[in-house]
Backbone as ProteinMPNN parsed JSONL, in Angstrom:
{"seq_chain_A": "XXXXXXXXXXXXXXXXXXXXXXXXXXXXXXXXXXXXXXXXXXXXXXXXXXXXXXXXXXXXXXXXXXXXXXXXXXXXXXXXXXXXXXXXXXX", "coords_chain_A": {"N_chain_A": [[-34.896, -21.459, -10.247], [-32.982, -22.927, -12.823], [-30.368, -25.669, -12.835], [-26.608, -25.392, -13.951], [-24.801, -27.116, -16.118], [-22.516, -26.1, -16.219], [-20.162, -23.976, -13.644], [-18.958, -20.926, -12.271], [-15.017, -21.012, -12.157], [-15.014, -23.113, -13.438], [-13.282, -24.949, -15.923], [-13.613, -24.996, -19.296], [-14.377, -25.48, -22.283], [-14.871, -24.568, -25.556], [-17.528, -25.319, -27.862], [-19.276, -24.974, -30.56], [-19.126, -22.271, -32.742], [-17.474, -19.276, -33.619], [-15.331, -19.16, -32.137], [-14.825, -21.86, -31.908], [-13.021, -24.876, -30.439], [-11.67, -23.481, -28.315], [-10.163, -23.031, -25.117], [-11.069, -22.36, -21.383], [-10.894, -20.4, -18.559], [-14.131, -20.172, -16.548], [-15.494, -17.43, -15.748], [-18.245, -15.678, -15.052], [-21.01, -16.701, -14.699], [-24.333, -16.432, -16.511], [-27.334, -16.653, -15.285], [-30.451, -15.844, -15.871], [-30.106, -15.362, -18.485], [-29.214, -17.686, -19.818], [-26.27, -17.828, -20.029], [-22.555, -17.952, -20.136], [-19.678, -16.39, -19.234], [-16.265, -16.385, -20.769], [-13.061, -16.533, -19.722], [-11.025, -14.95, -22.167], [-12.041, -15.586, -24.366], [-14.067, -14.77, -27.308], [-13.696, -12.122, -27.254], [-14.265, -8.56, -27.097], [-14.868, -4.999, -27.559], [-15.185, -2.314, -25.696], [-16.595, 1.148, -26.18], [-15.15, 3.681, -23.926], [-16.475, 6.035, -22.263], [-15.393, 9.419, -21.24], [-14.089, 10.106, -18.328], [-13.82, 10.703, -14.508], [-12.201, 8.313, -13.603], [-11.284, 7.2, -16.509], [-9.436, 10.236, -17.862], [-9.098, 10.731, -20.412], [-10.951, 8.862, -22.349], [-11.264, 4.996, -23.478], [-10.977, 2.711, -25.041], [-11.807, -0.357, -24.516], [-10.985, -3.505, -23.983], [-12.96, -6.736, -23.79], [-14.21, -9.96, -22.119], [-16.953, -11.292, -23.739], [-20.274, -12.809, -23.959], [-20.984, -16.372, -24.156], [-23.704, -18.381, -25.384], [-24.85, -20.88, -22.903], [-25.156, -23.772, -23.639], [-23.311, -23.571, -25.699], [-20.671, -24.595, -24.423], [-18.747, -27.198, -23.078], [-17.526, -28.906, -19.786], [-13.777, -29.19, -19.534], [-12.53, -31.631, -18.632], [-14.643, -33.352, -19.352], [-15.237, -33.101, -21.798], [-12.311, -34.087, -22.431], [-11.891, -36.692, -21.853], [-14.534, -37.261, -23.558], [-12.812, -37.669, -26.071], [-11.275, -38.832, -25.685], [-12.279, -41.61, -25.882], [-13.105, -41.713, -28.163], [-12.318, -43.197, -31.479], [-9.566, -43.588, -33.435], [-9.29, -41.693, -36.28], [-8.081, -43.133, -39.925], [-6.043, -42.866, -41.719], [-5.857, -41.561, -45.007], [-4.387, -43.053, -47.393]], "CA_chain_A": [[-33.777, -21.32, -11.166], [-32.142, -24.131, -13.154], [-29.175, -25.764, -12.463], [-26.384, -25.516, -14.914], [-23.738, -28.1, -16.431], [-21.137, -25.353, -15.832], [-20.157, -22.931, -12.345], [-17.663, -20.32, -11.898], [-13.819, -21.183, -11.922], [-14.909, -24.477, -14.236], [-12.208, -24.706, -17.196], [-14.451, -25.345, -20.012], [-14.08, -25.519, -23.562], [-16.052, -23.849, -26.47], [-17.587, -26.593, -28.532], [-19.509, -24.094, -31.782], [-19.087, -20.251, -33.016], [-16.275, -18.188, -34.504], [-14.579, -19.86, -30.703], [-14.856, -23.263, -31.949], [-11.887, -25.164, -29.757], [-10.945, -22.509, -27.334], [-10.316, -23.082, -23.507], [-10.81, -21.157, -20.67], [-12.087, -20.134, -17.281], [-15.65, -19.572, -16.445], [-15.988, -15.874, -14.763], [-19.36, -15.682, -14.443], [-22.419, -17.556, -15.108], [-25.645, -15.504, -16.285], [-28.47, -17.829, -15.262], [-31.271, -15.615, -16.183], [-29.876, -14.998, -19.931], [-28.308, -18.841, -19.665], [-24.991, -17.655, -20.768], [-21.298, -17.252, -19.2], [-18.505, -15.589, -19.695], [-15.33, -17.042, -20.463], [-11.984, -15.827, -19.827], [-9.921, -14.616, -23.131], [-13.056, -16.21, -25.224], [-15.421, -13.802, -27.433], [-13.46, -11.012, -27.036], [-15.22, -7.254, -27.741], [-14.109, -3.823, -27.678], [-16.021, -1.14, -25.671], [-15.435, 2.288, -26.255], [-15.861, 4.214, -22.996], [-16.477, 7.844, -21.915], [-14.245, 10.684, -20.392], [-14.907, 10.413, -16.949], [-12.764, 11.062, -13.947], [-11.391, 7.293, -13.898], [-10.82, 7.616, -17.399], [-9.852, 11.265, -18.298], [-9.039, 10.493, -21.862], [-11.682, 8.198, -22.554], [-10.131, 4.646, -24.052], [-11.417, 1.084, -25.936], [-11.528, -1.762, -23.207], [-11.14, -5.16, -24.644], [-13.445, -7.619, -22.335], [-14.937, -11.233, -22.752], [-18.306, -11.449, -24.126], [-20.69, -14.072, -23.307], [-21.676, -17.272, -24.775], [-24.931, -19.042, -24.519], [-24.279, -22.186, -22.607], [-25.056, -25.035, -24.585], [-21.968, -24.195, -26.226], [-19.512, -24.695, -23.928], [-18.518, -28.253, -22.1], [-16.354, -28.683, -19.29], [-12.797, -29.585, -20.587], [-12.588, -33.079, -18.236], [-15.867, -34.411, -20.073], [-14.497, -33.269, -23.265], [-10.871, -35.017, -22.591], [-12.548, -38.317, -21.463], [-15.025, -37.976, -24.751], [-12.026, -37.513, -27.174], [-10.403, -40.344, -25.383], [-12.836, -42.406, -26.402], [-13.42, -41.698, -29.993], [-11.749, -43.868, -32.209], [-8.806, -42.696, -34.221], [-9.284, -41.001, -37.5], [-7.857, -43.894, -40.418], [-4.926, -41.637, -42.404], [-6.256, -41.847, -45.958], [-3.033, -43.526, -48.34]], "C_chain_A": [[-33.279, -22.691, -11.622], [-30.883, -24.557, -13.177], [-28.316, -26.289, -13.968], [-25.369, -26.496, -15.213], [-22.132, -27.292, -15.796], [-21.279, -24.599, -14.769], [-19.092, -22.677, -12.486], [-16.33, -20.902, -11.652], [-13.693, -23.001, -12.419], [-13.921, -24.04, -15.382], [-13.515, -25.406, -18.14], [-13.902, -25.282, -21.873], [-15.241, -25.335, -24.665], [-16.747, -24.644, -27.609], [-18.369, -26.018, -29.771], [-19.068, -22.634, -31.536], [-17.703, -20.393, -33.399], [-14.844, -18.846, -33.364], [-14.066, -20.641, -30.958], [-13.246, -23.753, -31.134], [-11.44, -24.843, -28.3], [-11.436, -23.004, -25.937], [-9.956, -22.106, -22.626], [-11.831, -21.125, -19.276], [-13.389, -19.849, -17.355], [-15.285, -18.121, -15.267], [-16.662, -15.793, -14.096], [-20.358, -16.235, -15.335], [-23.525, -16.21, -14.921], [-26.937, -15.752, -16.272], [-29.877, -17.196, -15.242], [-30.849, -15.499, -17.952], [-29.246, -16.648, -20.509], [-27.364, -18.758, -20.621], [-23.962, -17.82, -20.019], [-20.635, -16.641, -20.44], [-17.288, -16.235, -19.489], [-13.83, -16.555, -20.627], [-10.941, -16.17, -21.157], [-10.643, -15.392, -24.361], [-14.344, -15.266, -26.081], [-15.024, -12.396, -26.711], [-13.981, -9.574, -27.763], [-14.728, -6.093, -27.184], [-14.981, -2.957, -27.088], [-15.353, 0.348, -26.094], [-16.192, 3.194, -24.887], [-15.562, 5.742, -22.535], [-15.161, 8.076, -21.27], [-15.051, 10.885, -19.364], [-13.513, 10.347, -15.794], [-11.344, 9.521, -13.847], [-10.407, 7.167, -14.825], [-10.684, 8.493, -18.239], [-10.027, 11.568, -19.841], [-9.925, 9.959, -22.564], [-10.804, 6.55, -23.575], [-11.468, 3.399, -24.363], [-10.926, 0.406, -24.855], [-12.002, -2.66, -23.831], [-11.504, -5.554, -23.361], [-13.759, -8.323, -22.935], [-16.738, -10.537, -23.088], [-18.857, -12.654, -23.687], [-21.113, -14.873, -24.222], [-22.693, -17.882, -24.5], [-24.219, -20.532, -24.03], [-24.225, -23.264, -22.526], [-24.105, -25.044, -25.555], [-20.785, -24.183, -25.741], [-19.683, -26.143, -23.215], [-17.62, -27.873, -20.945], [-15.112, -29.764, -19.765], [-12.723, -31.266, -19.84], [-13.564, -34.025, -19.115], [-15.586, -34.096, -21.193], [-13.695, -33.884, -23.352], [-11.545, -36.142, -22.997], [-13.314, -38.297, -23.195], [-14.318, -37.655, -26.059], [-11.475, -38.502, -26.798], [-11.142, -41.575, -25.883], [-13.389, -42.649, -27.751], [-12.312, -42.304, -30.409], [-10.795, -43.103, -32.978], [-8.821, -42.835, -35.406], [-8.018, -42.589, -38.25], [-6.948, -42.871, -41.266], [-5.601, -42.089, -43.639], [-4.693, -42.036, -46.629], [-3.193, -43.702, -49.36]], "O_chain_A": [[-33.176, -23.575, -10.771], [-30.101, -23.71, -13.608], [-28.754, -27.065, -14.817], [-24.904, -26.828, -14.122], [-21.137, -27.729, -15.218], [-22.456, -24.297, -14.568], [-18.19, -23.474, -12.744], [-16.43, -21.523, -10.594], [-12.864, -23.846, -12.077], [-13.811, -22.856, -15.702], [-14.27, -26.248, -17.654], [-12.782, -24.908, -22.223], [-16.336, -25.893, -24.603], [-16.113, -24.354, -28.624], [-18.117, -26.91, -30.581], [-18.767, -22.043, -30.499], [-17.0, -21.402, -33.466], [-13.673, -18.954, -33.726], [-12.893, -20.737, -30.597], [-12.321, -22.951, -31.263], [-11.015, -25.592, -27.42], [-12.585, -23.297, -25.606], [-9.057, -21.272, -22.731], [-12.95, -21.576, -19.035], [-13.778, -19.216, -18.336], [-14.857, -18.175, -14.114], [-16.496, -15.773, -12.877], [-20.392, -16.151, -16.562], [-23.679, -15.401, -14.006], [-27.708, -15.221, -17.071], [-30.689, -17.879, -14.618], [-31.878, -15.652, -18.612], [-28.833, -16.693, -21.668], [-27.385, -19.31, -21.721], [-24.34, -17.878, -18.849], [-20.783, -16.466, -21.65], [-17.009, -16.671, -18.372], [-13.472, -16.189, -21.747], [-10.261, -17.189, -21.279], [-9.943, -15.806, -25.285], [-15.435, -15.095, -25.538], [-15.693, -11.745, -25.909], [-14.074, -9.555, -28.99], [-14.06, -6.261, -26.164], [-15.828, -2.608, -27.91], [-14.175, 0.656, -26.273], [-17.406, 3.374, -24.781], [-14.492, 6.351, -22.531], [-14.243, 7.337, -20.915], [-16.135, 11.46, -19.258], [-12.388, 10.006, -16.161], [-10.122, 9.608, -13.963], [-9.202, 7.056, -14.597], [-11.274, 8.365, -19.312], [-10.806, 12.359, -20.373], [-9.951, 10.46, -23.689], [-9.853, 6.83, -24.305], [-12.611, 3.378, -23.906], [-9.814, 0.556, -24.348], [-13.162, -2.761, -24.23], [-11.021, -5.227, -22.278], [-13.846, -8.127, -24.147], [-17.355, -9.559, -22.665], [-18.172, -13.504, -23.117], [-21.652, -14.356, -25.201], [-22.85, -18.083, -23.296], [-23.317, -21.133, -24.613], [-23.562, -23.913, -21.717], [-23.869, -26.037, -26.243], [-19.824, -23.824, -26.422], [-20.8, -26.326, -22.731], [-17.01, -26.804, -20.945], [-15.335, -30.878, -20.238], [-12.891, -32.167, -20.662], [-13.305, -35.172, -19.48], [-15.688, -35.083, -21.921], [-13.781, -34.617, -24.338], [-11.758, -36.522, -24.148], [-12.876, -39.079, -24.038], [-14.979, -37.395, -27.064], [-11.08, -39.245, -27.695], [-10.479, -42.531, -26.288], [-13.978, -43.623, -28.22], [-11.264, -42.052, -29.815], [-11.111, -41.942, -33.236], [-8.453, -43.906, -35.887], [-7.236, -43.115, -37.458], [-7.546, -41.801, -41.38], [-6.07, -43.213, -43.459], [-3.851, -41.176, -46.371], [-2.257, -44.043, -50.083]]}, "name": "protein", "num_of_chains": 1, "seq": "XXXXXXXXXXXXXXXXXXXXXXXXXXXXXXXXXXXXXXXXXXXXXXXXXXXXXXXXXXXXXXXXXXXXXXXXXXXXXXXXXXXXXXXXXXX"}
C-alpha cells in the first residue's frame, strides 16, 4: 500500500473543484480508491429506503470524497501562503 500525505483527524484544506478553499477534518482515508473524506466538504444527498430504522424513509446529507491530490494539510498550506509575496494593489 502507499503511504499518503494526509491521515485521519488531519485538518486539511481543499486546494481545486467546486471546494476550492474549504477546510476541514479528514474522516476517513480510502487508500485503495486514493481518496478521503472530508468533514462538511463535497456534500451529497442520499435518498434512503423505509426500513425499520427509518420508517418514513428520508434524504441524508453526507460528505463525499475527494481524490487526494486535491487536498493539502492546512499547516503546509499556512507556512506556503506565508511565504508568497504580497499581491502589489493595482492604482
Amino acid at each position: 500500500m502507499r503511504k499518503f500525505h494526509v491521515k485521519k483527524n488531519d485538518t486539511v484544506v481543499v486546494l481545486s473543484g467546486t471546494e476550492k478553499g474549504k477546510r476541514g477534518r479528514v474522516i476517513r482515508v480510502l487508500r485503495k480508491k486514493q481518496r478521503v473524506i472530508v468533514e462538511g466538504v463535497k456534500m451529497i444527498k442520499r435518498h434512503m429506503r423505509k426500513s425499520q430504522l427509518r420508517p418514513q424513509g428520508e434524504i441524508v446529507e453526507m460528505e463525499g470524497s475527494i481524490h487526494i491530490s486535491n487536498v493539502m494539510r492546512a499547516d503546509e498550506y499556512d507556512a506556503r501562503q506565508a511565504r508568497r509575496p504580497k499581491p502589489a494593489s493595482a492604482a
